[in-house]
C-alpha positions in Angstrom: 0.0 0.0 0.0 1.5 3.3 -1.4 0.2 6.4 1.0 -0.3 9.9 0.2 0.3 12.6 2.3 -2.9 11.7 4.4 -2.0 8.5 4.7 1.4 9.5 6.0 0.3 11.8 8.3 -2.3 8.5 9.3 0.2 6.1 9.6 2.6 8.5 11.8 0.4 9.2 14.5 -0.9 5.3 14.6 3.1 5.0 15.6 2.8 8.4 18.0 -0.3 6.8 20.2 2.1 4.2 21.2 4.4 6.8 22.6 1.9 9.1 24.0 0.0 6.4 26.3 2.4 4.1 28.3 -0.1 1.1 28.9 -0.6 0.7 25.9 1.7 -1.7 23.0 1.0 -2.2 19.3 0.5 -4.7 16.7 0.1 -5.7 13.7 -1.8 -2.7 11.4 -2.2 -1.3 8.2 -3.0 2.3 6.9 -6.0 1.6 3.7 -6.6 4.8 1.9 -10.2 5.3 3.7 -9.3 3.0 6.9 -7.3 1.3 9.2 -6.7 -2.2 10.8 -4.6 -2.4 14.2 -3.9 -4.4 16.8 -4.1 -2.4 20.5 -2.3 -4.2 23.4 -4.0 -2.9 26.3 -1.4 -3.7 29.5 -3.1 -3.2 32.8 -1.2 -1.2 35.2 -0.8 -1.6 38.6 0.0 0.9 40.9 1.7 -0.2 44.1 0.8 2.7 46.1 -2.9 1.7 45.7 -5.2 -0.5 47.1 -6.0 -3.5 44.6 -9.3 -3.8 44.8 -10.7 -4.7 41.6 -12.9 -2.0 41.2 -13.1 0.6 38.1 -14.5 3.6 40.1 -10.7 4.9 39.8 -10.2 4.4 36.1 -8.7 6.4 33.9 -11.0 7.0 31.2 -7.5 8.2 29.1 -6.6 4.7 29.0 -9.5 3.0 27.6 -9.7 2.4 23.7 -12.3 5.0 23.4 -9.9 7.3 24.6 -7.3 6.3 22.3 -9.9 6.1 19.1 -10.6 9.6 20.0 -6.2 10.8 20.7 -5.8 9.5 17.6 -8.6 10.7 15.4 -8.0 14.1 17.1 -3.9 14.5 16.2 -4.8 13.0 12.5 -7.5 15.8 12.2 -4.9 18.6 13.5 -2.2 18.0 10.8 -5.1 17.3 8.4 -6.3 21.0 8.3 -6.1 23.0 5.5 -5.4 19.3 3.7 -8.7 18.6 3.8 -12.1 20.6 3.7 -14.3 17.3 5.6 -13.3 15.2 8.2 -11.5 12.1 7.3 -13.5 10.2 9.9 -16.9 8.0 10.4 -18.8 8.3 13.2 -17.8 5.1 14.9 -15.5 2.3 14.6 -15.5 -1.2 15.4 -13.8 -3.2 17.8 -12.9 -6.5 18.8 -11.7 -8.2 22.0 -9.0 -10.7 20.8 -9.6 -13.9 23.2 -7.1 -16.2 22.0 -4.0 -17.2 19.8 -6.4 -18.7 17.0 -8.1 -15.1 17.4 -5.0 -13.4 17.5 -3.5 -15.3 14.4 -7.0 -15.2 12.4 -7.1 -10.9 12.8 -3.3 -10.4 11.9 -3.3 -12.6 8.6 -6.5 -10.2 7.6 -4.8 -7.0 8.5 -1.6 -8.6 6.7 -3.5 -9.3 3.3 -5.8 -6.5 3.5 -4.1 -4.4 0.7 -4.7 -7.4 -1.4 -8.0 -7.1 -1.7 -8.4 -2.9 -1.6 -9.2 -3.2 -5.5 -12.3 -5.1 -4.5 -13.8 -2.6 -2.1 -16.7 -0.7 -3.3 -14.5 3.0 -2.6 -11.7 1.5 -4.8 -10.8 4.7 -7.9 -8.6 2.7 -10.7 -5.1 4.7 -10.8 
């Protein structure tokens, strides 16, 4: 996959969230030109100077992958400006809890051969 500008820009910042959060690791991912794929290892942190009590009434809500969706989108959008005159963004996204090494390998063998297919995607412009 060849990236423009955007996609640069895209790509960049995926790399930045990993430096800007410290629970947090990355995978396997792939910039498309009108989406992503990535892999988001969440490590749990625990503070010694706190009780453990498995409770979430203390959680950061800066650490959660809404809160990273949303970094992310936001630094994207702040270089994008003056690039582009409409957000680059839908609404939503989708997620999926990774349970297991079958999971894991299944989801990293589709971001992997994503590119492949791009020319079949219904947004696909021949060159």
């Amino acid at each position: 996959m060849h990236l423009n500008k955007c996609g640069k820009i895209a790509y960049q910042e995926w790399l930045n969230t990993n430096n800007k959060r410290s629970n947090i690791g990355l995978g396997e991912f792939v910039i498309m030109p009108n989406h992503l794929h990535g892999i988001i290892f969440i490590h749990k942190q625990i503070n010694p100077n706190r009780d453990n009590a498995d409770t979430d009434i203390f959680h950061s809500p800066s650490n959660d992958i809404p809160a990273i969706i949303r970094g992310y989108k936001a630094a994207v959008t702040r270089q994008l400006k003056g690039i582009l005159k409409h957000s680059p963004w839908q609404r939503n996204y989708f997620e999926h809890i990774i349970r297991n090494e079958q999971s894991y390998h299944k989801i990293t063998q589709y971001i992997y051969y994503n590119p492949q297919y791009w020319q079949n995607d219904c947004f696909y412009i021949q060159p």
